[in-house]
DRENLO-609803 format. One line per 10 residues: number of its first residue (from 1); their letters; for each residue x, y, z of C-alpha. Coordinates in steps of 0.25 Angstrom, whole numbers, plus 5000, padded with zeros to 4 digits. Each point is the difference from the previous one (the first is absolute). Layout:
N
NUM) a) X:Y:Z | ...
This chain:
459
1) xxxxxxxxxx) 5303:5080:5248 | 4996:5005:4987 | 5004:5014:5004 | 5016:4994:5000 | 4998:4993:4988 | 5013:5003:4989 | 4997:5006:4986 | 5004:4986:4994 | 4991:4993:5010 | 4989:5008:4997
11) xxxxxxxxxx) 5003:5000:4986 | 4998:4983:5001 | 4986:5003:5007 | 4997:5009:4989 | 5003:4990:4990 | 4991:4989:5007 | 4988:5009:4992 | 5005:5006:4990 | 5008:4996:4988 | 5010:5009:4994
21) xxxxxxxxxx) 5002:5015:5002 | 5012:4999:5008 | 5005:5014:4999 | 4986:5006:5008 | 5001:4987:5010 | 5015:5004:5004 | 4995:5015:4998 | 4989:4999:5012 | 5009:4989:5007 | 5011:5011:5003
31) xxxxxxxxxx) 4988:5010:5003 | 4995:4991:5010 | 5012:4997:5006 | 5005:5014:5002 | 4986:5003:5007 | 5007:4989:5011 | 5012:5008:4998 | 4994:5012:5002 | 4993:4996:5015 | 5014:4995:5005
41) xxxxxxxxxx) 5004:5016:5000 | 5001:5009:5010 | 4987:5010:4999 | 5008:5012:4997 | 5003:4993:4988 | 4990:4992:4997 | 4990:5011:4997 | 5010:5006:4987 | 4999:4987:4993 | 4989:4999:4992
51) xxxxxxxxxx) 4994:4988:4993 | 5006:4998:4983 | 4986:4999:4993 | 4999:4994:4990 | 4996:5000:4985 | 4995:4987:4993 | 5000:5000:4984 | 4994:4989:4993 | 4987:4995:4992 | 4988:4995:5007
61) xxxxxxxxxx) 4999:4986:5006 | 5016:4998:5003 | 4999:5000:5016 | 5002:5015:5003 | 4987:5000:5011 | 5006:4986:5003 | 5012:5003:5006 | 4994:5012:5007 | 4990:4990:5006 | 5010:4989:5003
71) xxxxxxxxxx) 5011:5010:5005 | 4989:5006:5010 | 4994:4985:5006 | 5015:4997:5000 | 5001:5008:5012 | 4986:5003:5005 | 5000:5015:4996 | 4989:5008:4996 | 4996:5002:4985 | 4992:5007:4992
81) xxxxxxxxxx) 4998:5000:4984 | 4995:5010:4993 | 4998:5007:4986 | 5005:5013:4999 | 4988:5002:4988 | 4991:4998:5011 | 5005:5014:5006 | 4996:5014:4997 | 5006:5014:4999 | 4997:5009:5013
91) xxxxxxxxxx) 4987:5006:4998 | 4995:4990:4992 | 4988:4990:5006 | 5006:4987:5001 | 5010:4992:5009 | 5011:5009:5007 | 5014:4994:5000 | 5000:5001:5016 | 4990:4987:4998 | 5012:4990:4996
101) xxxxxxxxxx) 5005:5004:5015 | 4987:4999:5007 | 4999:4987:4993 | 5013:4995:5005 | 4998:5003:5015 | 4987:4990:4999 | 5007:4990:4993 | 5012:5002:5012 | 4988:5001:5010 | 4995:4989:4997
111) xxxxxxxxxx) 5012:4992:5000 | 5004:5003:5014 | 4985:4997:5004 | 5002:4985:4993 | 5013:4998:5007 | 4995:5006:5014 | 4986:4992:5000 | 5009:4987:4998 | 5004:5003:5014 | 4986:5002:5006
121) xxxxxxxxxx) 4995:4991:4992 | 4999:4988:5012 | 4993:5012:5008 | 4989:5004:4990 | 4996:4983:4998 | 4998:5000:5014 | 4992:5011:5001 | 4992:4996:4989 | 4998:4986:5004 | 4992:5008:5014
131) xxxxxxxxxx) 4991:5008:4989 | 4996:4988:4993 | 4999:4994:5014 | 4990:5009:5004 | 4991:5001:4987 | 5000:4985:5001 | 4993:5000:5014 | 4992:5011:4997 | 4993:4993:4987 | 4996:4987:5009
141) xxxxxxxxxx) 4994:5012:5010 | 4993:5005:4988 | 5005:5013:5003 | 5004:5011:4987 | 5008:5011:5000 | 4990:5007:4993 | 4993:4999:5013 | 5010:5008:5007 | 4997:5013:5004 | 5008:5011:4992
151) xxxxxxxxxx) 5000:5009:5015 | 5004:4986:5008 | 5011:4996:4989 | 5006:5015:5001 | 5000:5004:5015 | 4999:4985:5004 | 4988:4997:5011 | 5000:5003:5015 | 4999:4986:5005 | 5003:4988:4993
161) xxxxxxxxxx) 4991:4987:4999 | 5012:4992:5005 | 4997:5007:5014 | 4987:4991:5003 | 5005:4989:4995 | 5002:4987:5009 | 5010:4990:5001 | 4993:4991:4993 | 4997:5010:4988 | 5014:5002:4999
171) xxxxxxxxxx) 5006:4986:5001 | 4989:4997:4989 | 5007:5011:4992 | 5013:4998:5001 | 4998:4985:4997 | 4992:5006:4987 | 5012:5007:4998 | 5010:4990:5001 | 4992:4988:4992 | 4999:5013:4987
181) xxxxxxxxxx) 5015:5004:5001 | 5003:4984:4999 | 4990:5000:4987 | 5008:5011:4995 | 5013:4994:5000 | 4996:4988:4996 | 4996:5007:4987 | 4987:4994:5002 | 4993:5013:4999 | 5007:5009:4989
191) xxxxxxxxxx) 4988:5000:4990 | 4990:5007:5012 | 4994:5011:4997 | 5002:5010:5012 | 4997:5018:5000 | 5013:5007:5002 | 5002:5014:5003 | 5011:5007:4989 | 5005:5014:4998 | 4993:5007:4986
201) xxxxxxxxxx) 5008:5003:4990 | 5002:5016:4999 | 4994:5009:4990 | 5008:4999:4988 | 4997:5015:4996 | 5013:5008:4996 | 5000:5015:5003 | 5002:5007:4988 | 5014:5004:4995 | 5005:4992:5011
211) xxxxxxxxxx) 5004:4982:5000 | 4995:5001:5014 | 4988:4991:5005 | 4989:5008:5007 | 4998:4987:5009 | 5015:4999:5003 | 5000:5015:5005 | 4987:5000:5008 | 5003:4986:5005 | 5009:5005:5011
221) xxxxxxxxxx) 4990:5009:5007 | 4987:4990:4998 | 4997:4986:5005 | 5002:4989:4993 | 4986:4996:4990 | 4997:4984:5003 | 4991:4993:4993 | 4994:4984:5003 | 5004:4989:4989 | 4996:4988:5001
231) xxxxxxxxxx) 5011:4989:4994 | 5006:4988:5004 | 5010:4996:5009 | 5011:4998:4991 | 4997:5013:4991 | 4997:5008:5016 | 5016:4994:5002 | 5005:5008:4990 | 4993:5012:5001 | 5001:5004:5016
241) xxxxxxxxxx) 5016:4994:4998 | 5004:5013:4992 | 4992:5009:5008 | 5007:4994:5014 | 5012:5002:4992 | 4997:5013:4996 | 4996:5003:5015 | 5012:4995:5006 | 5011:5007:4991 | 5005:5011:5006
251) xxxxxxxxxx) 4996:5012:4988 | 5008:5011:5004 | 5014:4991:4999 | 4995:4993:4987 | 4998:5013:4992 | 5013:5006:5006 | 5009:4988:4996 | 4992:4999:4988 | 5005:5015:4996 | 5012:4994:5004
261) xxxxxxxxxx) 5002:4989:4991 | 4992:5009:4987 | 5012:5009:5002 | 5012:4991:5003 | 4996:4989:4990 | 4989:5004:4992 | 5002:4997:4985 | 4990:5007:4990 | 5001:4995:4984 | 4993:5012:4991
271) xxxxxxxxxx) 4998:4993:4986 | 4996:5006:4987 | 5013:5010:5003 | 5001:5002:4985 | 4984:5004:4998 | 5002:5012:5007 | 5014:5004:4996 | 4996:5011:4987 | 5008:5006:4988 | 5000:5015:5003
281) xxxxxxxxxx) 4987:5008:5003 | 4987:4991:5000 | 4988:5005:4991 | 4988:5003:5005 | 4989:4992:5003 | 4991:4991:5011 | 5015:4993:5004 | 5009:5006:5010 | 5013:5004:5000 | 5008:4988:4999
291) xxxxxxxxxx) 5011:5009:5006 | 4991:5005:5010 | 5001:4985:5007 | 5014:5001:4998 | 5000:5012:5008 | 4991:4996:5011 | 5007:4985:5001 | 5013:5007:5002 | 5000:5004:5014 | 4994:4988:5006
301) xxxxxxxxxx) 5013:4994:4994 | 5009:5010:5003 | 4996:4998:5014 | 4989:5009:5007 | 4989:4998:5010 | 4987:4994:4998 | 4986:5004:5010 | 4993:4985:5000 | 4989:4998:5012 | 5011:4992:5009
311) xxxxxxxxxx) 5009:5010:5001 | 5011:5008:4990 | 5008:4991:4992 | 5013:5004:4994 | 5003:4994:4985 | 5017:5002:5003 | 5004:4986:5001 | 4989:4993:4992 | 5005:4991:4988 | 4993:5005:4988
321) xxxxxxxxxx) 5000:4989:4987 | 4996:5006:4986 | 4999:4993:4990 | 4993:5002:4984 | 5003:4994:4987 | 5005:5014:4994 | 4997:4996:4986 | 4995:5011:4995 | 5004:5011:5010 | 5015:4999:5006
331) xxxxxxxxxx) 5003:5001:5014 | 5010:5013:4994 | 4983:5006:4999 | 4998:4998:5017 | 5004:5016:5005 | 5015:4999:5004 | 4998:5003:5014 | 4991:4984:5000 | 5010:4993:4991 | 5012:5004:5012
341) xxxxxxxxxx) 4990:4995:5011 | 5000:4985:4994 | 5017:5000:4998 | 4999:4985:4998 | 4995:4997:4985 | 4998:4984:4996 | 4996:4996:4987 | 4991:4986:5000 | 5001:4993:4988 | 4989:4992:4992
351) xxxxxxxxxx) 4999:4985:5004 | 5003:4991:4989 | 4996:4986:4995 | 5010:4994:5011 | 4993:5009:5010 | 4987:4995:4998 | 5004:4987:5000 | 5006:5003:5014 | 4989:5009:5006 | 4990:4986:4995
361) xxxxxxxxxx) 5008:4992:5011 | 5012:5005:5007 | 4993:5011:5012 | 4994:4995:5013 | 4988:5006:4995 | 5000:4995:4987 | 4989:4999:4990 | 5000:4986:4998 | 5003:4999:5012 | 4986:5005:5004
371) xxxxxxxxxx) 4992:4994:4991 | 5004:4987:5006 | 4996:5003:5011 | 4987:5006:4998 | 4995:4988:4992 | 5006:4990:5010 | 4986:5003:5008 | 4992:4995:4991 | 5012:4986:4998 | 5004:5004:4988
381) xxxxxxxxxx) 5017:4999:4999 | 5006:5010:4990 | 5012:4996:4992 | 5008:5009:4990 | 5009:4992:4989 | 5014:5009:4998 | 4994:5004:4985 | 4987:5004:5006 | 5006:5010:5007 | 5010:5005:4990
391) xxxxxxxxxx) 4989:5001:4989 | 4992:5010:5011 | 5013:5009:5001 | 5000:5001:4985 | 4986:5001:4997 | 5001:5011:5012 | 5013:5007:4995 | 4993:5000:4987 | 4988:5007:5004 | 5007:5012:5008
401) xxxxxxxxxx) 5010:5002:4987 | 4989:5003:4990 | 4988:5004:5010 | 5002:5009:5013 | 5010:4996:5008 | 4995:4997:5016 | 5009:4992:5004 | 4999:4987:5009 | 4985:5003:4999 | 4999:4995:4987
411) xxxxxxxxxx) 5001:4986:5007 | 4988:5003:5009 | 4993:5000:4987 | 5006:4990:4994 | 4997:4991:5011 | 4985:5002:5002 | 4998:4997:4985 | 5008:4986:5002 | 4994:4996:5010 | 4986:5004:4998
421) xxxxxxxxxx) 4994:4985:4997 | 5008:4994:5011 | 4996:5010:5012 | 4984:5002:4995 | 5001:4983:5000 | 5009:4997:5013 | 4993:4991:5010 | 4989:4995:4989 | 5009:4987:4999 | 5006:4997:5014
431) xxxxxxxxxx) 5015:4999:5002 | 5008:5001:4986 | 5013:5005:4996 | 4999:5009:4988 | 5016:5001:4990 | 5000:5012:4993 | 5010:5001:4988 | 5004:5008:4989 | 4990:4996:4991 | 4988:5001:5011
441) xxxxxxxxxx) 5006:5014:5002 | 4999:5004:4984 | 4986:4993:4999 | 4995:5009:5011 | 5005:5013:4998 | 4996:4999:4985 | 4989:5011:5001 | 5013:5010:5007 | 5011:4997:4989 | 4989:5001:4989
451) xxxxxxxxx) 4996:5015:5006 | 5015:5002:5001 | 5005:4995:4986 | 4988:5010:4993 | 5005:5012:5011 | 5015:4998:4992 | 4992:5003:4986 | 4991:5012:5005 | 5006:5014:4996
């Protein structure tokens, strides 16, 4: 399991996707592990130890978020990432730092929902293969569900038609029946248009001051709202499978293990630490005390209890990730009593020309890698020459020296303009294979180097 996974193993995983940075890969590899650690205990134990958050320092674009992703796919926790600018002071309107909770127990929710309609999943096709089943024989009856009384359809009817039905009728429609369900799994029939009934989506109003729905709230104490749609089979397939799902899950275990899990293995990553770490007293203004979210993050880190509308969630053993570039503020400016909540401190490095070069190739998920892909669709095969990919990484390097800095991002840029004619052309000519070389790479990206050699002369 990845649960029992090593620091150096987790490290190797780590290293699948992103290049470099090996001092916050082994950072959140031991943090990981002594989470494992940690459930080995005996209670009484186990709840003194808290969790080492951690501090990320580093400039944009170097894998920060990254890692945090990786490390929390890695072992099927939930994750949440937010902005700590995107947070207010405590009497301020604006979004509460109790959110970054909330938010976390609906990623975990749905988490534990994915993994427990995987085991109903066999259950709801069959039930839906029924509804479909019946809208089929009800279309070559001509009947609507429009047609349906709304009184019938709610308190069901005294006497059935089926009761005067003879033998005959009913061997007729069981035969019907049969030759329709045979259609269907022949596939013959999946671009029918048939009515299903399906649950209406709940008011989207919130009440005021509050994140709650005021559909989710008054949901428990009125009946469902339906409506008819008219789809095809196919598209009819998908939708009445999540709502079976939905129906056959049992809620009440869902929410408590998702509680559970946002507890025990939750990971939430607040970036843009340094943009609210201040130098002494703030001036006034519209802004918000930068100090003031200092002071209203503090507790959920330190560990307190948090009202969300599946119950009360405590924040004690929930791994919290910071991470900020700190280039004009220092992480001396956060309040004391944050800096001791995040004991371990990494420092990420900027990626260099090798890096580039690397990040281009070397990761499973790797740019070039991609693009390959996506222009394989249309038979187009991708080839990168050695010194194509060694003038990227310098023009990238390059561009990050003189202008901002954003990291592996530049590539994503750099990329687009490179390969502009190719993907706007792709397909045009039937199967080709396309060489791209150094000088192809210069030729292309002209228009960026030009903006970049004239950004090196302006003052």
């Amino acid at each position: 399991m990845a649960n029992q996974m090593t620091p150096r193993e987790i490290v190797a995983e780590l290293d699948k996707y992103i290049i470099g940075q090996d001092e916050a890969k082994r950072a959140v590899a031991i943090a990981l592990r002594n989470r494992y650690r940690r459930a080995r205990l005996a209670p009484e134990i186990r709840e003194e130890i808290s969790p080492k958050n951690i501090l990320m320092v580093g400039p944009t674009g170097v894998g920060k978020t990254e890692i945090a992703r990786r490390l929390a796919k890695l072992v099927d926790a939930p994750l949440v990432k937010v902005e700590a600018t995107k947070f207010t002071e405590v009497g301020y309107v604006g979004r509460d730092v109790d959110s970054m909770v909330r938010d976390l127990v609906e990623t975990s929710l749905r988490l534990v929902k994915e993994r427990m309609g995987k085991d109903v999943e066999l259950t709801a096709e069959q039930n839906v293969q029924e509804i479909i089943l019946d809208a089929l024989v009800a279309k070559e009856k001509g009947e609507k569900k429009s047609d349906i009384n709304p009184i019938e359809a709610l308190l069901g009817t005294l006497k059935k038609p089926e009761d005067n039905e003879t033998p005959e009728v009913r061997e007729s429609k069981k035969k019907q029946r049969e030759r329709l369900q045979m259609e269907l799994l022949c596939g013959s029939l999946e671009g029918e248009i048939i009515e299903i009934e399906v649950q209406d989506a709940p008011s989207g109003d919130m009440l005021p001051g509050t994140e709650m729905n005021i559909g989710d709230i008054m949901g428990g104490f009125l009946p469902k709202r339906t409506k008819v749609r008219k789809v095809s089979v196919i598209e009819a397939r998908k939708i009445l499978k999540q709502e079976e799902i939905g129906k056959l899950i049992d809620m009440d275990k869902a929410t408590s293990e998702a509680i559970y899990k946002a507890e025990e293995d939750g990971i939430i990553f607040i970036d843009e630490m340094d943009k609210v770490a201040g130098r002494g007293s703030q001036g006034s203004g519209p802004d918000v005390s930068r100090e003031g979210v200092q002071r209203d993050i503090l507790p959920i880190v330190e560990g307190c209890t948090v009202n969300t509308k599946y119950g009360p969630v405590k924040t004690d053993h929930i791994l919290f990730i910071a991470a900020g570039a700190f280039h004009v503020a220092k992480v001396t400016d956060l309040i004391p009593e944050l800096q001791g909540r995040f004991p371990v401190q990494v420092n990420l490095k900027a990626l260099t020309e090798s890096d580039f070069k690397q990040i281009l190739t070397a990761p499973e998920n790797a740019l070039i890698k991609q693009y390959q892909a996506l222009l394989s669709v249309d038979d187009v095969e991708l080839e990168f020459t050695e010194d194509a990919l060694s003038e990227m990484a310098h023009i990238a390097a390059e561009m990050n020296d003189s202008r901002e800095n954003i990291g592996a991002r530049r590539l994503h840029t750099l990329m687009e303009a490179l390969l502009d004619e190719i993907s706007f052309t792709a397909g045009e000519n039937g199967a080709e294979k396309v060489t791209i070389d150094a000088e192809y790479v210069k030729k292309q990206l002209l228009s960026e180097v030009q903006t970049f050699d004239v950004a090196k002369h302006i003052v």
